[in-house]
N, C-alpha and C positions, 0 to 999 in steps of 0.2 A: 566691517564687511566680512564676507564668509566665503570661501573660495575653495571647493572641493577638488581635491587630487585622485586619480583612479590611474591605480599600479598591479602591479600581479600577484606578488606578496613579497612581505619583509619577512622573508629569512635570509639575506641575503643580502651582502654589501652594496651591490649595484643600486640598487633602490634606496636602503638606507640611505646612502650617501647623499642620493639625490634629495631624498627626504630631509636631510639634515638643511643642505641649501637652501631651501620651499621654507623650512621651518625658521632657519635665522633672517630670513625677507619676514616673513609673516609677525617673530615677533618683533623685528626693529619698526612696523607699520601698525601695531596694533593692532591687527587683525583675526579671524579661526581660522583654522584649518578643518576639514573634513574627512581626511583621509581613508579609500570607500578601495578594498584587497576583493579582488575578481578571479581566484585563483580556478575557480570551477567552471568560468563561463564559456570556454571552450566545451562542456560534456551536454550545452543545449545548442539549438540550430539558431541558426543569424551569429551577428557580429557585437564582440564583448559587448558592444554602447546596448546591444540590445537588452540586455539584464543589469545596467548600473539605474540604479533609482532615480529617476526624474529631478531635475536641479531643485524644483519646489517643495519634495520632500523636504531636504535638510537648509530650504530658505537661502541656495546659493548664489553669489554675485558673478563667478566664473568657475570655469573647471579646467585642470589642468590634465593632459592624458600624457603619461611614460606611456605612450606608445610602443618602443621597443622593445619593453618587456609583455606583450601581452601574446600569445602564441598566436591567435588569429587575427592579427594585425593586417595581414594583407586586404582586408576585405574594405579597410581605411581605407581610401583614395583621393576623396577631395573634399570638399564643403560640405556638400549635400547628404554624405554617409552620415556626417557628424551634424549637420542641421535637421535631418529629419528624430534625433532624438532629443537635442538636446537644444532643441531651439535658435533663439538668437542669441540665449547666453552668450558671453565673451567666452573664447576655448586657447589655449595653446598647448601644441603640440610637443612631445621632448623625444627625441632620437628617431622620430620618420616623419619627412615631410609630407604635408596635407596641403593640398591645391588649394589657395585661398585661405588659411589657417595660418596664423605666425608658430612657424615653427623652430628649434632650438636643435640644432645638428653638431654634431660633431666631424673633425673631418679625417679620415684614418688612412687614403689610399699610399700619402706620404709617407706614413711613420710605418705602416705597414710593407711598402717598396723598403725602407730600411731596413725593416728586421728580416726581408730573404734575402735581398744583399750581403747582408753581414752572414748569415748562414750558409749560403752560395760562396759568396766570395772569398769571407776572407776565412770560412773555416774549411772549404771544401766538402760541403755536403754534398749528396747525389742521392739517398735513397730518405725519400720524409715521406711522414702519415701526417695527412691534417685532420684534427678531428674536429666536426662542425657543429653548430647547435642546432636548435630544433627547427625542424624540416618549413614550417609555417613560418616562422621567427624573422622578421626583415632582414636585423643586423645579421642573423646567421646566416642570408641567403646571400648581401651584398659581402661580406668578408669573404665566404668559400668563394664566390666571384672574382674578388681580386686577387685571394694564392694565388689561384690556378691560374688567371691570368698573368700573373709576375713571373711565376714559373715556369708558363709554357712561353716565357718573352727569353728567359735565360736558357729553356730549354732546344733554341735556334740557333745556340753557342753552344750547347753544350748536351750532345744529344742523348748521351748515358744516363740525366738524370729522371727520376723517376717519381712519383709521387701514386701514394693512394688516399680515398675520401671514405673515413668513416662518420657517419651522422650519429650524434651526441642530442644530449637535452641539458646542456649546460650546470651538468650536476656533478660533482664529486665521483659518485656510483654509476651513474651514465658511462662518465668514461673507464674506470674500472673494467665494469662490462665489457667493454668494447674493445679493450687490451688484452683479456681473455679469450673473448673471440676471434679474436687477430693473429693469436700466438698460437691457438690451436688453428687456425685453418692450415689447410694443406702449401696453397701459394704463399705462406708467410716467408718475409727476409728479412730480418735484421735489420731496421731501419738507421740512419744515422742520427736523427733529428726528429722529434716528435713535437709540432705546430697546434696548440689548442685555441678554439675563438674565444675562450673566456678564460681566467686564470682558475677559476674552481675546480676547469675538469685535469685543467695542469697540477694542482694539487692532487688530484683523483689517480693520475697519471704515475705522482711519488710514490704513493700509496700504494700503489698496486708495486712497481719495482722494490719495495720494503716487503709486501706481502709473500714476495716470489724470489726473494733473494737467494735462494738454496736450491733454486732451477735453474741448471745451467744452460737452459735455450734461451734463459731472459738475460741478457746485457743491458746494461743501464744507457742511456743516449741521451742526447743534445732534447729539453724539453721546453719550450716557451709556452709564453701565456696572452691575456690580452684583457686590460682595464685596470690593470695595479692595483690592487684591492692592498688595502693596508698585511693583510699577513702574507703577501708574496715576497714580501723584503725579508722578510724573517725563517724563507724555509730554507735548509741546507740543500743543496747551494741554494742561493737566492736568485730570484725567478728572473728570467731576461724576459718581458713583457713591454704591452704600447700602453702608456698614462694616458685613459682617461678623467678629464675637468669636471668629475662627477658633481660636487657641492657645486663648482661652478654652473655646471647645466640648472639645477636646481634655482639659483638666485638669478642665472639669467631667464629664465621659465618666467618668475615675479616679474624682473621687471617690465618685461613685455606684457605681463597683465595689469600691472599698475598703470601702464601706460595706457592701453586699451580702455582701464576704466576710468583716470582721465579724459576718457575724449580725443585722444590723440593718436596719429596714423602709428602703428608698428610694423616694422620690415618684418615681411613674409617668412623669408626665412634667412637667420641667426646661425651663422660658423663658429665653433670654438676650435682651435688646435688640440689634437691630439699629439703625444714624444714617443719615441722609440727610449725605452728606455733595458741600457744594456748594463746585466750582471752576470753572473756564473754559472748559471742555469744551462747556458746554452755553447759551455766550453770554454768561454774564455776566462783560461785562470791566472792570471796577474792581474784581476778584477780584484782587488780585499773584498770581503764577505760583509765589514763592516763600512755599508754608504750610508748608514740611517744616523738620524741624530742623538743625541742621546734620551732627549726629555721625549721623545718620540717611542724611544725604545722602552724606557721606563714606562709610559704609558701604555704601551700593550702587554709587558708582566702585568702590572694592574690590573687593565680589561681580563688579560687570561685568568688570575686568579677569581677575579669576581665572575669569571664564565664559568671558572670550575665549581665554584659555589652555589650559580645559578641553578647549572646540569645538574646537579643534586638537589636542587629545591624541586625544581622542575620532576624530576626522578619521584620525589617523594608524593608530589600534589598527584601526579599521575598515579600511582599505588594506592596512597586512599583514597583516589574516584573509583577505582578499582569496584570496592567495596560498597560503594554509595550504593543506594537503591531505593532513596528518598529525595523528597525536595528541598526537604527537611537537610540530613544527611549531606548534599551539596553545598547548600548555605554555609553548613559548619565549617566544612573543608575549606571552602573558598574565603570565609572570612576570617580565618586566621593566616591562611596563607597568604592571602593578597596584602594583610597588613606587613607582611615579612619580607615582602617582596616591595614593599616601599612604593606601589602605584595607589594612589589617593583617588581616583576615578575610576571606576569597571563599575560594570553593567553586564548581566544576563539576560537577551531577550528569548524567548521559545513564543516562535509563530502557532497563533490557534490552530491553523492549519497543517498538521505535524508532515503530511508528506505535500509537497509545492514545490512549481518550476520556477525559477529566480526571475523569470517576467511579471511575476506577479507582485515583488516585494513592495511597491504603492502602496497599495489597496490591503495584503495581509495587515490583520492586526496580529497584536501579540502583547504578552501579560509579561511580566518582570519578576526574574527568578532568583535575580541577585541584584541589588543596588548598591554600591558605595560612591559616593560623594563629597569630596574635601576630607576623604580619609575618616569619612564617618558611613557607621555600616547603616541602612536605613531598615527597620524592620519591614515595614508596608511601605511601597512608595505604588498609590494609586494602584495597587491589582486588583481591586474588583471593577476597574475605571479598563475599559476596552477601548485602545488609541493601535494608530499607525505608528510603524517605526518612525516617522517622521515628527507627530506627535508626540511619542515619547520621548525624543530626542529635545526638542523645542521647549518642554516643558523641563527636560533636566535641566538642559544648558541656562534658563531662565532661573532657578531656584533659588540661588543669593546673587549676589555682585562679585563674588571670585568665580570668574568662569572661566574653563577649563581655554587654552587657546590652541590646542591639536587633540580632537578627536581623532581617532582610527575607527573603523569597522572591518570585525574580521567576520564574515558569515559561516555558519556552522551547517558542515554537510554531513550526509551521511550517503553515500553513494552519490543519485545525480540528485539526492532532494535537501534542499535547504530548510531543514529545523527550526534556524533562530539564527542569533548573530550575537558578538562581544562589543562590545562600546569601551571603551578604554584611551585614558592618556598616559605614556611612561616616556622614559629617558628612550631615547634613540636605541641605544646597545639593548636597549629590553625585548624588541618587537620579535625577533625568531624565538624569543623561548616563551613570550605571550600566545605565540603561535603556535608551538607543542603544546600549551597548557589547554588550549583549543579544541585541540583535536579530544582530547579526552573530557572534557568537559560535553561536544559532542557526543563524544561514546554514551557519556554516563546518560545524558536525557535521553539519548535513544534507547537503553537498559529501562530507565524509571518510565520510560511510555511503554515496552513492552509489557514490563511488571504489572504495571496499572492497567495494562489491555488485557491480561493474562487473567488478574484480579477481575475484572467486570465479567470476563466471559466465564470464570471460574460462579461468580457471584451471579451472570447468570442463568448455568448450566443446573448451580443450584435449586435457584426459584423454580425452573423448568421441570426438575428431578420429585421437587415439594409439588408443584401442579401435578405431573404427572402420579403422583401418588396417593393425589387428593383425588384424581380422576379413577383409577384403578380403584381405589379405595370406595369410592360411590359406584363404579360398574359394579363392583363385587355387593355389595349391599344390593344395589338393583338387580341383581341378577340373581342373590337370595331373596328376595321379593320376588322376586317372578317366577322362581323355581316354586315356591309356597304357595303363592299362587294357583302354579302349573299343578303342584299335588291336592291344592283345595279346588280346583277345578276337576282332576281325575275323581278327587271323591266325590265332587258333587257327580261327576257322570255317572261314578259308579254305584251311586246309591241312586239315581235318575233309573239306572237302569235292571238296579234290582227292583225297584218300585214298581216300575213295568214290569216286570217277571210275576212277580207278587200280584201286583192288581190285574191283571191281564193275563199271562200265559195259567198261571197257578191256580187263578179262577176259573178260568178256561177248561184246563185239566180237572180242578177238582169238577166241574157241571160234568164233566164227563166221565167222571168217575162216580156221581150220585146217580146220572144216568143210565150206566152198567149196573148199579147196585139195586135201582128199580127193576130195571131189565129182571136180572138174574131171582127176584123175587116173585115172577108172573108165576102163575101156573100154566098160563095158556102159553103157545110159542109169540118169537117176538113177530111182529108184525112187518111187513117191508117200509109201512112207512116211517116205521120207528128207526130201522135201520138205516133207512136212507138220510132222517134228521140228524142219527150220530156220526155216519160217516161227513155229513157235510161240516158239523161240527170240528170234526178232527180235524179236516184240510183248512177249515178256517185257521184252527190253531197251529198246525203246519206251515200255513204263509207268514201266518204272524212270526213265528219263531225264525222262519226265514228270513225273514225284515228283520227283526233285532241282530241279526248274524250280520246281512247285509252292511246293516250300518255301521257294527263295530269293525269290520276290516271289508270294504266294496270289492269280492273279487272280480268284478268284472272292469278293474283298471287294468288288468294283464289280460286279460281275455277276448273284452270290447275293446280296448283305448282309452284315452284319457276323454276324446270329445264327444262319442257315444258313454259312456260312464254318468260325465255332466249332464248329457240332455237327460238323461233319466232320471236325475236326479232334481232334475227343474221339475219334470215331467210328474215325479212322484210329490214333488214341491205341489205344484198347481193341484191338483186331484184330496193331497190332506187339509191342505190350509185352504183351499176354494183362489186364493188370493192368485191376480193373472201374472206369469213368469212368462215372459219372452228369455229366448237363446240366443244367444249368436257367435258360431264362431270364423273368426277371419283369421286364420294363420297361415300364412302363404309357405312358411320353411316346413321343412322337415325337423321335426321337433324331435332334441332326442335326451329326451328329461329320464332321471332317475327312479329308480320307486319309492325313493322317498321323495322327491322332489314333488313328484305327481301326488302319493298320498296327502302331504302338506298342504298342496293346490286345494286339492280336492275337499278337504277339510277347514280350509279357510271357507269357500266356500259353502259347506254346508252349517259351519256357526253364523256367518253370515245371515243365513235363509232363516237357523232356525230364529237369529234376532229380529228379525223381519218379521216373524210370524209373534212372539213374544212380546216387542216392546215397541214395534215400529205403527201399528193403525191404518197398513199400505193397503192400498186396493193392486198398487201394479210393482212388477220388479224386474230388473234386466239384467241378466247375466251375460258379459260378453267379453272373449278371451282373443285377441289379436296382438300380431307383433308389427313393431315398427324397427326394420333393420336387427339388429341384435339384440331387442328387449322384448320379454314377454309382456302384455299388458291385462292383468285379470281385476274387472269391476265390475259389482254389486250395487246394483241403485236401485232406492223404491221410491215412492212419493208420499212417505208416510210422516208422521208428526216430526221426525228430525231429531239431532242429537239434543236439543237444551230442555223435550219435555220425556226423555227417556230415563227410566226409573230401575229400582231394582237392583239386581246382581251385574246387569251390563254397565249401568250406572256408576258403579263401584270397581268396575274393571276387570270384572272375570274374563266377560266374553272377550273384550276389548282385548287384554293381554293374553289370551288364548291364542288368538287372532297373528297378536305378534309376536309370541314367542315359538309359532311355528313359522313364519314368515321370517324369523330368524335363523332357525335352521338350515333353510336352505338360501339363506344368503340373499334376501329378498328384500326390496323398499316396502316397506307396508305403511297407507295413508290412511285417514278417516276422515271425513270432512262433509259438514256443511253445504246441503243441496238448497239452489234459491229456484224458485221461493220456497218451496216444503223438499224434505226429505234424506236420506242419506245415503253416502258413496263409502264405499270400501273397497280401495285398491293395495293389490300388490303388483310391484315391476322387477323382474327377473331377468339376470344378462343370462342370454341359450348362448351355446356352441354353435357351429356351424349354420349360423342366421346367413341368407344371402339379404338384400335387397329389393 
């Protein structure tokens, strides 16, 4: 059977301890453990259960909640908080009772009434700080409860004494902080007695009096603790604190779930005693220093040297993840380290979904970044195989017949988003520095997913830079094309229009120079009708010349306007080519186009016409220039044979690119297209200024 624990984290005695309890039930019963650290689930909304993984992930038969350690604990109340997540599973509760839940208490108001007794009475105190734990925290809200209530009981005898509440987060540096702030404020007084709800912060406490020892505002004082953690015996002086039945809570936790899964009724809720237990911490010195045993004491030089050994392994894996910036490069690290560090099971999972809220951790899958198992490192285990944590897991723990019987899961944050998570078994005293090893193993995949993000969009800002230069690189080509074009196009006009000069104006002129030279050869005088034949002659050649001018620059687009200019030029359209030109123009704004804009117009139009007369076979053609809101709209339609039997030079794209590299100019949509059933359209659309509506 498999029976999942959910704590807040193992860096820290409290919990180990209880963990050790949970652990020596679990294996005199042959059973898993699951061990599932929520230290983050406070920074999403709802209550921790609402982000621990569903009991069917990890195939469990009960779960056990250290309640007390979870900072939003209060939100726990009764059955229903804990059945809406976690079903009908069997649950029990360890340090806060749950309405209908068996839960496992301890009981402290006793041992607690002693140790302000003993500081009240028999030492003479009057002025204490209690320092509390976190503000959410159960045990920290019922312990500050019952000071102040013991106190203000002694305080109706005794009315000089005084106390003040500072709120703590049951850390080391918490209280530090908080001794700092206390000693610089303005109302600070020399307390007599300093009252902490955990012993951690009462170590925090020493710490700080060691740190400030050469300030003479700091006097040392009466310092107590609460829970007896094994190195309170061991500080100078030794801590006067209340013994917590920690392992004990733990195996009584079991057996109320053994029992439950038997089939059989468990009392609701389970008392342990809590002791007052009194050392020299808190003044009284005909207390010896040495209460501890001796195989006890041996036993923590032990633990201490193999901690200072660890803090330096630890020290070390941290510095070359430093460096990591592979996945590669992780593996290496971690699997020489992890062999050195003597854990035979670790696991790296990294969720596909690199940033996610810990409600979601069912359903994320995730790929395996490190496996070792039975102390062998695995190259590939299943990473092209996309599975659930749950799956992953299920599939480890099945892999041979020595299976692991305490898993842990520590999940790896990075702010409020959940990454991936460690899977790991070790000895008890390993779990805090597994825990630092954590966080940097964290750091590091969030380093190698930036790298890799950094890379793709480095790789492809590249491609983007290759496109765009494959695009420039063909505008520039097309644009030497069109400019070649644009200059085989001026030659053909301008040899169009020396031709006409030539065959027309020069013939013109020369008749009329053969004709003076008849003249001038009469004898007789000229005649009037002769005269009248030459002068008519010249004004012919007069208009004519004035039309080739005409056409090369129409000055009558500054003179007339742009829409008197057009009808003329339709008008001159119908009259050469015989072929019918309807006008129309609808422009409701005031138009206030440029001269080149207007030239451009005006010139699209006129290749237009002259392709119509050219290549088109049109009997009819409309010119018509209107806008719609802010766009100009000028189209050319005849009903002539259409673009697929049009031949020639327009065929080839003179006229065509003519067409568009002035409608380029001036910043204009230029279209060609296909009239059904017969014929062809030529638009340009042009955003105007000042267009109303």
């Amino acid at each position: 059977m498999r029976i999942g624990l959910v704590l807040n984290i193992l860096d820290e005695e409290y919990q180990i301890s209880v963990l050790r309890g949970i652990k020596k039930k679990i294996l005199e019963n042959g059973m898993e453990l699951v061990c599932v650290q929520q230290e983050n689930s406070n920074l999403t909304t709802g209550s921790f259960l609402e982000h621990f993984p569903k009991s069917q992930l990890f195939n469990l038969d009960g779960v056990i909640l250290l309640t007390s350690v979870v900072a939003d604990n209060v939100e726990i109340i009764n059955e229903k908080d804990v059945r809406r997540v976690l079903g009908k599973i069997p649950v029990v509760s360890i340090g806060q009772k749950i309405q209908k839940i068996p839960s496992v208490l301890v009981t402290t108001d006793d041992s607690l009434k002693q140790l302000v007794s003993h500081l009240v009475l028999d030492h003479g105190y009057k002025n204490f700080v209690y320092i509390s734990g976190s503000p959410n925290h159960q045990d920290a809200i019922i312990r500050e409860k019952n000071f102040i209530s013991i106190i203000n009981d002694y305080k109706e005898k005794i009315p000089e004494l005084n106390y003040t509440v500072k709120k703590g987060l049951f850390t080391e540096n918490s209280a530090i902080s908080i001794m700092k702030e206390y000693y610089d404020s303005p109302d600070f007084k020399n307390p007599d007695c300093i009252v902490c709800a955990n012993d951690n912060m009462a170590i925090g406490v020493y710490k700080f009096f060691k740190i400030h020892k050469s300030d003479e505002r700091v006097k040392k004082c009466a310092v107590t603790g609460f829970d007896n953690i094994p190195q309170s015996q061991f500080l100078l002086p030794p801590l006067t604190t209340i013994s917590q039945p920690l392992e004990e809570l733990g195996e009584k936790a079991m057996d109320l779930m053994l029992c439950i899964l038997k089939g059989e009724k468990a009392d609701e809720v389970s008392y342990l005693p809590s002791n007052f237990i009194q050392r020299a911490s808190c003044g009284c010195d005909k207390i010896p220093y040495r209460l501890y045993d001796n195989a006890l004491y041996e036993r923590m030089q032990t633990d201490y040297v193999r901690s200072e050994q660890l803090l330096k392994m630890v020290s070390h894996i941290g510095q070359s993840l430093n460096y990591v910036n592979s996945l590669e490069g992780l593996k290496a690290v971690l699997n020489i380290n992890i062999e050195q560090l003597e854990i035979q099971n670790f696991c790296v999972l990294e969720f596909e979904d690199y940033k996610m809220n810990s409600n979601a951790i069912e359903t994320q899958l995730v790929k395996s970044v490190y496996v070792r198992r039975n102390n062998v490192y695995f190259q590939e285990f299943n990473s092209n195989q996309k599975m659930t944590i749950g799956g992953f897991f299920n599939k480890y723990m099945d892999y041979d017949d020595n299976r692991p019987s305490v898993m842990v899961i520590k999940f790896l944050f990075i702010e409020d988003d959940v990454i991936g998570c460690v899977l790991y078994e070790s000895e008890t005293n390993m779990h805090p520095y597994v825990c630092s090893i954590s966080i940097s193993i964290a750091q590091t995949l969030s380093r190698i997913a930036a790298n890799e993000e950094r890379e793709k969009h480095s790789e492809y800002l590249e491609k983007e830079v290759e496109k765009r230069t494959r695009e420039l690189i063909e505008a520039n080509n097309k644009r030497m094309q069109v400019e070649a074009e644009v200059l085989k196009i001026s030659e053909i006009e301008r040899q169009r229009f020396s031709n006409d000069l030539h065959d027309d104006i020069c013939q013109r002129l020369a008749g009329i120079s053969m004709l003076c030279k008849s003249y001038s050869k009469q004898n007789e005088a000229v005649s009037k009708e002769e005269m009248e034949e030459l002068a008519e002659l010249i004004g012919d050649t007069l208009q004519t010349t004035r039309q080739y001018a005409h056409n090369s620059y129409p000055v009558e687009l500054e003179s007339l306007g742009m829409n008197q200019s057009i009808s003329n030029l339709c008008a001159s359209f119908e009259k050469q080519s015989g072929i019918s030109c309807q006008y129309d123009w609808n422009v409701t704004c005031q138009l206030s186009l440029d001269k080149t804009e207007k030239l451009n117009i005006f010139r699209i139009i006129q290749e237009a016409l002259h392709n119509v007369i050219k290549h088109a076979q049109a009997s009819q053609v409309k010119v018509s220039i209107k806008n719609v809101r802010k766009i100009l709209y000028v189209r050319i339609s005849d009903n002539g044979c259409g673009l697929k039997k049009i031949k020639n030079d327009f065929d080839n794209g003179l006229g065509l690119n003519s067409m568009q590299y002035r409608a380029n100019q001036i910043d204009a949509n230029f279209k060609i297209k296909q009239n059904r059933p017969t014929g062809t359209t030529v638009e340009i659309q042009l955003a105007i200024a000042g267009a109303e509506n």
